[in-house]
N, C-alpha and C positions, 0 to 999 in steps of 0.2 A: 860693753856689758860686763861687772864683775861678777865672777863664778865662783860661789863658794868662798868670799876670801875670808881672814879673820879683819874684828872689828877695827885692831891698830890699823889692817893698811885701809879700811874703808876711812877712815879718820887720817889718815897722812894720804892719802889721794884729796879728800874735800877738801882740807888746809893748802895741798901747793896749787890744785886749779883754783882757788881765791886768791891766794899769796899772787900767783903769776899772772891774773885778771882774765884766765881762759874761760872760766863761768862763773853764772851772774845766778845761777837756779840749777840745780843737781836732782835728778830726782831717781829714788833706789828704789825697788819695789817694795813692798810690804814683807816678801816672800826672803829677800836677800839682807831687808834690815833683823828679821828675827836669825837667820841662818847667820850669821855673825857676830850674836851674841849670844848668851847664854838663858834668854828670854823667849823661848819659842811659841808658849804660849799666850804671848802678852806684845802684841810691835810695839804699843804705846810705849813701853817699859824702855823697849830696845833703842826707840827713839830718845828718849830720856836717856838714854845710857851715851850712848853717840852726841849729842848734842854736849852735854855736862861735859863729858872729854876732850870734847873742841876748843870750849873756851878756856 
């Protein structure tokens, strides 16, 4: 479980477990996708923010 982290390293953790093919399906909570970015009021946003930076 990530605690608090910021949004880079939630973004360079989902990138190497795909790169390295250790998961197929990640799933963050709603509580730790907002707490990572600067979107607290909004996950959708935060999700959008995270994704967009992936690819």
């Amino acid at each position: 479980m990530i605690k608090s982290k910021n949004i880079d390293y939630v973004i360079d953790l989902v990138y190497h477990l795909n790169l390295e093919k250790q998961a197929k399906i990640i799933v963050i909570d709603r509580l730790q996708i907002t707490k990572t970015t600067n979107h607290l009021e909004n996950y959708r946003l935060s999700i959008d923010e995270i994704m967009t930076k992936l690819k």
